[in-house]
Each structure stands twice: as C-alpha cells, then as structure tokens.
Backbone as a ProteinNet text record, in pm:
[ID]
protein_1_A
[PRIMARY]
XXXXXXXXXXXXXXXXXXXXXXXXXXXXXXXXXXXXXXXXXXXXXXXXXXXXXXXXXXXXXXXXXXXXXXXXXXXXXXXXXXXXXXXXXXXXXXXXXXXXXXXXXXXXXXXXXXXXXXXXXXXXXXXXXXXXXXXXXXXXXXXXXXXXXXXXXXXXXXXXXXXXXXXXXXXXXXXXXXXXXXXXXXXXXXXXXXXXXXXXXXXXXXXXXXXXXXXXXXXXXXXXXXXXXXXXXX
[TERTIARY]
84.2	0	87.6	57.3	123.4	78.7	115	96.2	141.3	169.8	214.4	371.4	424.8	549.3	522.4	625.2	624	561.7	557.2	505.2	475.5	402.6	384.7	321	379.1	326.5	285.7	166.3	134.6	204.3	132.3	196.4	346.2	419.7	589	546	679.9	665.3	812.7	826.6	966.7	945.3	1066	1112.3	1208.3	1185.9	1282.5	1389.2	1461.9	1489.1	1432.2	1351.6	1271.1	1161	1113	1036.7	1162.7	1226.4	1358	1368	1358.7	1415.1	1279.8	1170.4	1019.7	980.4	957.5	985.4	1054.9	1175.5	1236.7	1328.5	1251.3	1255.5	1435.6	1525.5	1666.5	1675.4	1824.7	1867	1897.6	1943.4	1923.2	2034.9	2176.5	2299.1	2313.1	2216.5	2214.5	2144	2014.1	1994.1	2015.9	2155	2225.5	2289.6	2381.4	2466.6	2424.7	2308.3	2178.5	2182.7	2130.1	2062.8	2218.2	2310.5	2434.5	2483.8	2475.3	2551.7	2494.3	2322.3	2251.3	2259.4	2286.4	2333.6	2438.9	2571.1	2694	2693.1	2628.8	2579	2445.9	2426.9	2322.8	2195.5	2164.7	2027.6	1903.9	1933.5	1867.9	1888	1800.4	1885.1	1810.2	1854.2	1835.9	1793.9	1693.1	1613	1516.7	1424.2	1331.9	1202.4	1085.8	960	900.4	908.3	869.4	760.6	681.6	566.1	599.8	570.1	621	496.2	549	490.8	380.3	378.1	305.7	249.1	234.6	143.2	135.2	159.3	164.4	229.4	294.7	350.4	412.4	371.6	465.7	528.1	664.9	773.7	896.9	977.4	1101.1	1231.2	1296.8	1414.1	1514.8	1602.9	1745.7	1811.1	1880.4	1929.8	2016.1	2167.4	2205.6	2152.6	2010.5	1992.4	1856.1	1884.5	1809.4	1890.7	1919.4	1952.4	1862.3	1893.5	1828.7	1637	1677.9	1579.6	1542.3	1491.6	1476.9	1345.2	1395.4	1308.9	1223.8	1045.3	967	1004.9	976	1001.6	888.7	741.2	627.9	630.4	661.6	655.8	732.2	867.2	1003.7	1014.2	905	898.8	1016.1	1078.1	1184.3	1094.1	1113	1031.4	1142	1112	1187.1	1193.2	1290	1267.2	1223.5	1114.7	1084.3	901.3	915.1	783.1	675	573.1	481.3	523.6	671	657.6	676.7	706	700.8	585.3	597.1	480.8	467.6	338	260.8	346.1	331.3	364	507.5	562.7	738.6	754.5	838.3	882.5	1016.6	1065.9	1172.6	1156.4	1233.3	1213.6	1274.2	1163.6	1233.9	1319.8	1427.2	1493.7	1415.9	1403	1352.4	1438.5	1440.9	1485.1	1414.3	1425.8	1389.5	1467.8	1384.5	1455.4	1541.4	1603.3	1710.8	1608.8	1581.5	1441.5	1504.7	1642.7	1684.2	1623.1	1652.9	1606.5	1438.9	1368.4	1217.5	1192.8	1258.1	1185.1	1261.6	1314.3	1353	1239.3	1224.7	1128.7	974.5	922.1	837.1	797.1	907.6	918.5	961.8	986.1	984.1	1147.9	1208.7	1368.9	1441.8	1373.4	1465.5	1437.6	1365.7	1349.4	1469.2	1513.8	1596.9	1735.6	1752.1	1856.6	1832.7	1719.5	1713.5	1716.4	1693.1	1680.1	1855.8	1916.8	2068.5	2157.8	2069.5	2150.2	2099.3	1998	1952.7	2025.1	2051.8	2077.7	2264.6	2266.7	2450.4	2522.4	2379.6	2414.8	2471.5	2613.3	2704.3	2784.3	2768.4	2859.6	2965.1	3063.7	3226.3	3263.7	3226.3	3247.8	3081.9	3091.6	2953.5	3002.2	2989.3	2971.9	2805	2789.9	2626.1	2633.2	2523.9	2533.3	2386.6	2336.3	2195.2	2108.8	2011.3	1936.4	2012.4	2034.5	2120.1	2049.7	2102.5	2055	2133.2	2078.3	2159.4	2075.4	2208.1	2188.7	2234	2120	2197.9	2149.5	2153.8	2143	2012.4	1888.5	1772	1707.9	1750.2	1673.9	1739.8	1716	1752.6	1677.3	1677.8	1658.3	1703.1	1615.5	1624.3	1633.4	1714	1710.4	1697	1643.6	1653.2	1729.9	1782.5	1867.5	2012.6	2115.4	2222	2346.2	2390	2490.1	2562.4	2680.3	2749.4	2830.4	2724	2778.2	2886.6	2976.9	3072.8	3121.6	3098.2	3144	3013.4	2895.9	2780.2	2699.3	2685.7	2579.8	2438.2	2389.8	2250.8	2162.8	2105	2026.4	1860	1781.5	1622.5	1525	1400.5	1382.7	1293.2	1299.8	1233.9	1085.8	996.6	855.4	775.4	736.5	656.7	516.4	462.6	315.1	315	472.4	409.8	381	398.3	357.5	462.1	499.2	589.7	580.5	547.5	522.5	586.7	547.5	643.3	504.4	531.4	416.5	292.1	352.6	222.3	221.2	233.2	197.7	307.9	304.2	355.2	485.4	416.3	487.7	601.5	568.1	710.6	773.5	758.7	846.5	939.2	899.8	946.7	1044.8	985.5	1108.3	1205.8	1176.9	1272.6	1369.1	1336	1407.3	1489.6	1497.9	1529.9	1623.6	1602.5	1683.2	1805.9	1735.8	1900.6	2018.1	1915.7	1991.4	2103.4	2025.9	2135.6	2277.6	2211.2	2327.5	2420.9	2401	2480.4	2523.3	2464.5	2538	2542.8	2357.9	2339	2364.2	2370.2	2361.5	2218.3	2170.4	2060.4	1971.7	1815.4	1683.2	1624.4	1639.1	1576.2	1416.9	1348.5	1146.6	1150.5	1190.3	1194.1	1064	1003.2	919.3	890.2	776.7	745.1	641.4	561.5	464.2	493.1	354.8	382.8	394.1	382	343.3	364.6	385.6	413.6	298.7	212.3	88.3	98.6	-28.6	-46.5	38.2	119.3	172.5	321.2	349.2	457.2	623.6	604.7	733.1	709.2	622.8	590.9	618.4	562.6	605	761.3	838.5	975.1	1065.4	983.1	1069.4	1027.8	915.2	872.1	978.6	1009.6	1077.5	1181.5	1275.3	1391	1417.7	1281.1	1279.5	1283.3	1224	1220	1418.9	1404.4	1535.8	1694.2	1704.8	1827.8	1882.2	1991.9	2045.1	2168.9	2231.2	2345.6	2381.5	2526.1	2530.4	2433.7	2462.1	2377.8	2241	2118.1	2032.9	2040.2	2019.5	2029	1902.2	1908.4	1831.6	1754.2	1603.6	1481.9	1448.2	1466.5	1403.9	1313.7	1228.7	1136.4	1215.3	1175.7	1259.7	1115.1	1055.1	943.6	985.9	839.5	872.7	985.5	1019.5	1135.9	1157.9	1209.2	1220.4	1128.8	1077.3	954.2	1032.4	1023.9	1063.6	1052.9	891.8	868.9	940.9
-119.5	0	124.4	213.9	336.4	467.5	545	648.1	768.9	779.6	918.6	924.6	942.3	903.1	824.5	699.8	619.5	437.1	376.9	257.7	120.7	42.3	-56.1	-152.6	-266.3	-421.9	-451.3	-503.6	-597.9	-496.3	-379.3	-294.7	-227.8	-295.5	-251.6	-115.7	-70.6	59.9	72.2	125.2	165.9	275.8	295.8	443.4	438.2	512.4	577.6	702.1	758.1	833	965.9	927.3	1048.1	1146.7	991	960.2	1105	1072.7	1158	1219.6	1251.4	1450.5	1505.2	1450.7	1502.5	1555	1444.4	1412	1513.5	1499.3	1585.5	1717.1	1743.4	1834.5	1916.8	1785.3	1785.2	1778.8	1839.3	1854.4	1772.7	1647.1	1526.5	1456.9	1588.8	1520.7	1514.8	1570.7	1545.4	1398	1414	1260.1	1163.8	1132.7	1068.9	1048.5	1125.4	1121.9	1048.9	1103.8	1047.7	877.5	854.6	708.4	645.4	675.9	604.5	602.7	686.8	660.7	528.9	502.3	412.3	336.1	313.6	153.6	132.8	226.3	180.7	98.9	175.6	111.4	17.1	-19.1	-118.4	-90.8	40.7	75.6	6.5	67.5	19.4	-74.5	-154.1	-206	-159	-159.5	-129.1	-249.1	-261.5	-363.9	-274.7	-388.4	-347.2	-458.8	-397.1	-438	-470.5	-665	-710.3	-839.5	-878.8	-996.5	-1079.1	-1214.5	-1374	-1370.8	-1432	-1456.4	-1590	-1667.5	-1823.8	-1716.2	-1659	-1696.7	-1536.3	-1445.7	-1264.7	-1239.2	-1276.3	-1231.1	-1124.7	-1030.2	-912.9	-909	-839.5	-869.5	-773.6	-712.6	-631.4	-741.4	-755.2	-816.4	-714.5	-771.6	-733.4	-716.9	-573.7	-554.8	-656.9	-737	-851.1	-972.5	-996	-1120.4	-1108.3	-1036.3	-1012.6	-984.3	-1100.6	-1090.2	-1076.7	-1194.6	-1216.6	-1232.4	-1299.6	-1376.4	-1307.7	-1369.7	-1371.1	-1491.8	-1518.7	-1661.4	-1602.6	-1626.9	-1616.7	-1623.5	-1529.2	-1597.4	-1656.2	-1661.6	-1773.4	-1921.3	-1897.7	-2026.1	-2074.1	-1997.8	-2044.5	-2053.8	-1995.7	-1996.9	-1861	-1932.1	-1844.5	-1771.1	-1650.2	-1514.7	-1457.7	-1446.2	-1337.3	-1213.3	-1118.8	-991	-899.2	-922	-843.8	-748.3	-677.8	-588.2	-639.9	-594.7	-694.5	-737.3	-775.6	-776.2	-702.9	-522.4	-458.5	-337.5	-270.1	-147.3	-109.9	-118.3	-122.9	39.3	150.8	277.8	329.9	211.4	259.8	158.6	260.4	189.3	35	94.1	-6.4	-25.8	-151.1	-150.7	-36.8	-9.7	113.3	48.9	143.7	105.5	192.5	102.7	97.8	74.8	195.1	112.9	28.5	-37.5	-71.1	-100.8	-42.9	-41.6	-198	-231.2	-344.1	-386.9	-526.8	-590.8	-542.4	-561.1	-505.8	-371.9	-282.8	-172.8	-150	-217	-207.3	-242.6	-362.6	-440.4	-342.8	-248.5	-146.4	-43.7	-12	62.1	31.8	-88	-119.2	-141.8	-197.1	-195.3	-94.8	56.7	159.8	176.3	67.6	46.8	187.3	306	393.7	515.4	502.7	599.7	579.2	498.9	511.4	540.9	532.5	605.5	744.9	762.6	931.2	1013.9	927.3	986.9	958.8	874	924.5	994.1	1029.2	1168.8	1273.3	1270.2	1457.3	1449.5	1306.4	1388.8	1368.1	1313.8	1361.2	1462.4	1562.2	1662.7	1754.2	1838.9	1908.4	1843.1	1743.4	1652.1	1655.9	1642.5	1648.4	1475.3	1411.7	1248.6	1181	1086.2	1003.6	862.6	790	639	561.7	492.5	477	251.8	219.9	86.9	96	-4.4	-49.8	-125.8	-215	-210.8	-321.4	-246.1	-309.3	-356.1	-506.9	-581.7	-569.9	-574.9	-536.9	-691	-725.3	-866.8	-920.3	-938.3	-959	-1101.4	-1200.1	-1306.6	-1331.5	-1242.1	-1307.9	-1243.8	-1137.8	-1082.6	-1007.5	-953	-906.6	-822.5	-708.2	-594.9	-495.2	-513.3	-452.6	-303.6	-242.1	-60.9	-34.2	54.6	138.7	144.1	273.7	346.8	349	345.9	300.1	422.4	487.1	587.9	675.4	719.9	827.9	920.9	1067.5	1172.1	1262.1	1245.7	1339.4	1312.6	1205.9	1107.9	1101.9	1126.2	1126.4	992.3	934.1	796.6	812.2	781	831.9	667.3	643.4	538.1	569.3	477.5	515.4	408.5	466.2	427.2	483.9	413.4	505.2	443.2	501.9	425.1	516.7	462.4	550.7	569.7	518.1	533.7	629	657.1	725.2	687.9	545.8	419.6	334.2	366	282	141.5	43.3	-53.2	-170.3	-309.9	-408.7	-560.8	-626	-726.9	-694.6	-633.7	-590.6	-489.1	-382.4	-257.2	-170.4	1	107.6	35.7	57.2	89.9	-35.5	-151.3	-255.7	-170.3	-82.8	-87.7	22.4	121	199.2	158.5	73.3	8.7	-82.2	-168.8	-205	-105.5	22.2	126	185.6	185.1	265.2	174.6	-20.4	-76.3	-47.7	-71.7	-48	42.5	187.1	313.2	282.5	204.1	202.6	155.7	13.4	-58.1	-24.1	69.6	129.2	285.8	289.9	445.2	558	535	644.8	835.5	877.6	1050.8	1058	1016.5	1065	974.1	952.2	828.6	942.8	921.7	976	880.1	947	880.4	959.9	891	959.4	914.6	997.5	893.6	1008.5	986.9	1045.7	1119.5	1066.9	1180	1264.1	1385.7	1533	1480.1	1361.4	1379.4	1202.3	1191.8	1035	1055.6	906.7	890.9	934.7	953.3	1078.1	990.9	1067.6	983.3	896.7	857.3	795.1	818.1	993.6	1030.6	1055.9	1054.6	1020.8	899	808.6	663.7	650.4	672.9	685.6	703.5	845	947.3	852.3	759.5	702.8	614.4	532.8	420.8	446	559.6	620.9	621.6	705.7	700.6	540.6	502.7	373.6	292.5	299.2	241.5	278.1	341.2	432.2	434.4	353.6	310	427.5	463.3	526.9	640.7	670.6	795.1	892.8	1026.1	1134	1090.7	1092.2	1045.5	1097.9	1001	1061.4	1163.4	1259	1347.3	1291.3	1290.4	1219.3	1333.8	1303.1	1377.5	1350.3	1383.5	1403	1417.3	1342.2	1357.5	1347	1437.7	1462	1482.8	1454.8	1489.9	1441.5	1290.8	1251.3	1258.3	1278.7	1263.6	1349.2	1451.3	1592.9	1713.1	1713.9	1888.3	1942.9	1938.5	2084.9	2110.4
0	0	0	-74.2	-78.3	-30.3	46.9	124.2	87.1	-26.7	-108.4	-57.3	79	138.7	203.9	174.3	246.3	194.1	183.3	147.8	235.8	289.3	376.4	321.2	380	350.6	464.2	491.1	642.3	779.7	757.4	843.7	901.5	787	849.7	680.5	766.9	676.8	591.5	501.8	385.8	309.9	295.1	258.3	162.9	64.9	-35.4	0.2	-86.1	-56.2	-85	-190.6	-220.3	-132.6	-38.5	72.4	208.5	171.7	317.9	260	156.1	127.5	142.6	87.3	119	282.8	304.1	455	573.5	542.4	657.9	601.8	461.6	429.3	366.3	292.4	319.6	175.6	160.7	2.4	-2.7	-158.2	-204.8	-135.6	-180.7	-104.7	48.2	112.3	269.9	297.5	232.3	240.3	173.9	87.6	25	190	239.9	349	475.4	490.7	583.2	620	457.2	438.2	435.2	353.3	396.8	501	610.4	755.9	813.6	806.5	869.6	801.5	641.3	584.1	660.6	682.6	735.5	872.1	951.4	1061.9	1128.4	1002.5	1013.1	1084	1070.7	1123.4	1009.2	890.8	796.4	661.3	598.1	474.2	339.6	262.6	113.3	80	-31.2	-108	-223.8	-250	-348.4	-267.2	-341.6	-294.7	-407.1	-419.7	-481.8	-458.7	-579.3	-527.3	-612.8	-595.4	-660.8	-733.9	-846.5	-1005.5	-952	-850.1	-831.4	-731.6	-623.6	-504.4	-490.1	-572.7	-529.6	-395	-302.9	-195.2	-231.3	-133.6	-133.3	-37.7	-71.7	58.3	-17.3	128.6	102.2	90.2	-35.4	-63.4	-57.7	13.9	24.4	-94.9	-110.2	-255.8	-327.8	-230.7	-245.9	-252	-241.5	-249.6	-376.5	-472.2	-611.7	-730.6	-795.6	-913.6	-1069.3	-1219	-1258.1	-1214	-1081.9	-1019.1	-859.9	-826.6	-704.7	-613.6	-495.8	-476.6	-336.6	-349.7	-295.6	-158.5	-20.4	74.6	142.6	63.7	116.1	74.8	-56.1	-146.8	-169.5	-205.5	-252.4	-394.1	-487.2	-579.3	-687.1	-762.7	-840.7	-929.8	-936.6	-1016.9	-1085.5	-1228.7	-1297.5	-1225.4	-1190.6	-1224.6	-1299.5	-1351.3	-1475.3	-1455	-1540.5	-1510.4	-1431.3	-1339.1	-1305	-1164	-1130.5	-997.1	-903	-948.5	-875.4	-887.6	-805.2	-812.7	-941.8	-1025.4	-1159.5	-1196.9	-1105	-1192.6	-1180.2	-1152.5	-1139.2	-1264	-1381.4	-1482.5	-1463.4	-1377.5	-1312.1	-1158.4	-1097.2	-950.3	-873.7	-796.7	-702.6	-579.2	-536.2	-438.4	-290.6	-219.2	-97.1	28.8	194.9	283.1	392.3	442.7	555.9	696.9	783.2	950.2	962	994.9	1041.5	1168.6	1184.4	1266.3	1383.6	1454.7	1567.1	1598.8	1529.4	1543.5	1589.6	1421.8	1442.7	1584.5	1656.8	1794.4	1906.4	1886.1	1963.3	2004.6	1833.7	1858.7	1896.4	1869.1	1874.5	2037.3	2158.1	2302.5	2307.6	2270.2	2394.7	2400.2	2334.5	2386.5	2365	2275.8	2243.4	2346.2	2445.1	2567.6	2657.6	2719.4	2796.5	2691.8	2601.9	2530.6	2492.4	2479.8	2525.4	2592.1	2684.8	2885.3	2893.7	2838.8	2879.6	2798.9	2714.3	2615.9	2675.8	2710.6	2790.1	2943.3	3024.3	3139.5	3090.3	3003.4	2963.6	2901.3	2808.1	2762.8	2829.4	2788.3	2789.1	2945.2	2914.6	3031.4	3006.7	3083.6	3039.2	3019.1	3127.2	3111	3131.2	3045.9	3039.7	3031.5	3151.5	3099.1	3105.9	3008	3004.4	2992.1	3052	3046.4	2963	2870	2824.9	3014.1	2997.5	3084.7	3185.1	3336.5	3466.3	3499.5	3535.5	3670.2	3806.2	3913.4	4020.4	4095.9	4130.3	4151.1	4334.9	4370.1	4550.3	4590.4	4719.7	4732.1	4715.8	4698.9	4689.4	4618.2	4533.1	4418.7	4315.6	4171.5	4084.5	4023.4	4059	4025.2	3840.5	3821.2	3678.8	3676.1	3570	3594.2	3432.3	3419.7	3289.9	3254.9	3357.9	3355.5	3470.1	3392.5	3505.5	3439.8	3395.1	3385.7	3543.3	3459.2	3547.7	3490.2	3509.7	3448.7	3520.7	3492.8	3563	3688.3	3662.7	3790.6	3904.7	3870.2	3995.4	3885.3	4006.9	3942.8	3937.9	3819.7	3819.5	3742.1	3844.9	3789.9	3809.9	3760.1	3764.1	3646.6	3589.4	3498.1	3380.9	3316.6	3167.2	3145.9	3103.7	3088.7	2986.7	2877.5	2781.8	2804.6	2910.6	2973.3	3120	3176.7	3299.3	3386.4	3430.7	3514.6	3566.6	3677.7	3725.6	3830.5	3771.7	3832.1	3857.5	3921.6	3956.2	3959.5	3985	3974.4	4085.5	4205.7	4313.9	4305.6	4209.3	4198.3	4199.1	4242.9	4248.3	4356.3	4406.3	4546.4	4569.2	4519.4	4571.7	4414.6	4322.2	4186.8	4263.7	4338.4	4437.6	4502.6	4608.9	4705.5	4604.6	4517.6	4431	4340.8	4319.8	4295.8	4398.2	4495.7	4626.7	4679.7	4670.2	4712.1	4624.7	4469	4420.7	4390.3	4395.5	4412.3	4553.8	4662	4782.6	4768.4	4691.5	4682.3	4570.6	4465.5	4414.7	4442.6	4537.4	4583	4520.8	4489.1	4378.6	4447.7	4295.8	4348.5	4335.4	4208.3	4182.3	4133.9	4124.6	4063.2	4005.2	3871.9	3777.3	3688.6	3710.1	3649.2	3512.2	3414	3317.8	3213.9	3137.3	3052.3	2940.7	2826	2694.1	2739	2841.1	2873.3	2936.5	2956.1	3037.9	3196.7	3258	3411.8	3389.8	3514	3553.2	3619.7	3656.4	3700.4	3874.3	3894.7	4018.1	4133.3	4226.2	4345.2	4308.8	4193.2	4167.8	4224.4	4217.2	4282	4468.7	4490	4641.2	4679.6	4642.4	4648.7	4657.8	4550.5	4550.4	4693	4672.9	4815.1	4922.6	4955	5088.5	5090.9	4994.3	4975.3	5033.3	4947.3	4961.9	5142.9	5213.3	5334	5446.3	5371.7	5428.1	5430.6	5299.7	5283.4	5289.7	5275.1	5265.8	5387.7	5387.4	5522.5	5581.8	5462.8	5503.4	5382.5	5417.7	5314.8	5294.4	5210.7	5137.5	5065.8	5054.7	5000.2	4845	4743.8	4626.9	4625.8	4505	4440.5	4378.6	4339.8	4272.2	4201	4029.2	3942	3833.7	3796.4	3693	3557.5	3434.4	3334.4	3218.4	3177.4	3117.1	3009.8	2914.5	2726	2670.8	2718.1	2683.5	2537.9	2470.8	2302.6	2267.3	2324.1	2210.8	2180.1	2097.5	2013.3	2089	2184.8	2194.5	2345.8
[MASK]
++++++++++++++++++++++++++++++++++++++++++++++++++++++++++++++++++++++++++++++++++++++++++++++++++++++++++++++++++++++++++++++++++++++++++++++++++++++++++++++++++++++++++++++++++++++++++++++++++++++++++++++++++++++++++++++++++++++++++

C-alpha cells in the first residue's frame, strides 16, 4: 500500500529516498549522506519491494539477495525480475529502505526511551559512561534498571517508561522500594522517572521518596528527578 510518502506491507513501513528529502525536508545530497551513515551502521537495509509470479507475496528483498531472479520468501517460488513484480507505476524496480528488525523491535518496546533519557541527562557533560538495561543482583533478588549511567562522575540510575507508570508485579509501590533498594546498593547521586509523557501517574514520585525514606540506610540520600517529554521537540 502506498501512502504518497512512504510505502507498507502488512503494516511494516519503507522508505525511499525520495520519501527523506520530502519528509524531513533535506537537500538530495544530505539525504544521500543520511541514508548512507545508517546503511553503514546497520540501522537500515536497502532492497526493493517485490511480489512472486506463483502466489503474489509481497515482501522487502534485500538488494544482495536479487539478481536475474529472485526466490519467494512464502513459497520459494523463483520469479523473474521483470515488469509486473514490482509497483505497476514505477517503470523499473524502485529502491527501498527498511529499519534493520533489531532496530524495528527497539522501537516497537519503547527500547529507544531510555537512550534518550541518557543523552539529555549527559548533555554538555564532560564524562559520560552509560550501560543499556542493569541488573543489580543480591542473594535473593535481581533488580532490573533502565537506567544506570554516570555523568561526571555522579551515578545516576532510575527508569524510563513511555506510559508514565511505574510498576512491579504488586503494583507502584514494591516498583518503588525495588528502585530505592538499588539506588542504595549502588550508591546512587541521583533516581531519575523519566518517561514520553507530560506527568508520571499521580503519586509515583511520592512513592519513591517514601521508599527512599524507608530504605536508605546510610550515606547522602540521592536526588529524585522528573525527566518529562522525553524525546519531544517541543
């Protein structure tokens, strides 16, 4: 199906390049530059969008794996390349990208919030070390974190949530004390609630601070912050 920009099969979506200069509004050689950085690094791959001559499947083929031919990936059936199996009003096959599945299942779980929440609290940082998602592991439980970095030498752990909802299997409040235990045991500065919406759900950072109170055996108590509009322009 075609969307004027943009094109989708069975709901995944692809892009041209014509699609990115339209789009985000860029001169041809910027998004020449663009789309090649993310082939280089395997964000995205290049193909064409073609359907098998026996059974019509439509499906994105990998530019390397289409020659003369190319073989069905429903049927297994070998299809000429030739007029007919691609989009009726493109005189030749158009080249198409698509997201790299790693990526798509990134985006599709939310995975790219807590990588945004540690680019904003690292911005104009002098030192940043950043881990993907921590377990903090003690003799009778394992504690999961979003977020685990240290900017400038202050440790900042917490977590990221694209709903605003911070929970654990019995609710708010043990996701709390399971936050609070592990800020201890890593000797946090700071528990950062970061998420995409305007407001984390009512009480969430209260909960925190009780926890914090409850638990926090020793040392400076870390700082508890709000990390709102994670990834918005505005």
């Amino acid at each position: 199906m075609t969307y004027g920009i943009g094109y989708a099969i069975r709901s995944e979506g692809f892009t041209s390049l014509e699609d990115i200069i339209n789009g985000l509004n860029l001169e041809a050689g910027e998004a020449r530059q663009l789309m090649d950085r993310l082939l280089l690094i395997n964000v995205v791959k290049r193909g064409f969008l073609l359907s098998c001559a026996r059974c019509r499947w439509e499906a994105f083929y990998r530019i390397e794996h289409v020659g003369p031919t190319f073989t069905c990936q429903a049927c297994e059936h070998v299809s000429p390349l030739t007029h007919g199996r691609w989009y009726k009003e493109d005189p030749e096959p158009h080249i198409y990208y698509a997201l790299d599945q790693v990526v798509r299942n990134l985006l599709n779980q939310h995975g790219y919030l807590p990588i945004l929440a540690a680019a904003e609290l690292g911005k104009d940082a002098r030192s940043v070390l950043w881990t993907s998602e921590f377990s903090v592991v003690t003799d009778s439980d394992s504690i999961e974190l979003d977020l685990c970095l240290i900017v400038d030498g202050r440790i900042i752990v917490g977590e990221a949530k694209s709903n605003g909802i911070l929970k654990a299997e019995h609710g708010t409040q043990e996701a709390a004390k399971r936050l609070a235990e592990a800020a201890h045991i890593l000797t946090a500065d700071e528990i950062v609630l970061a998420t995409t919406k305007e407001r984390w759900a009512a009480g969430t950072a209260t909960l925190v601070a009780q926890a914090l109170d409850t638990h926090w055996k020793r040392g400076p108590r870390p700082r508890l912050r709000e990390l709102l509009n994670v990834g918005s322009d505005s």
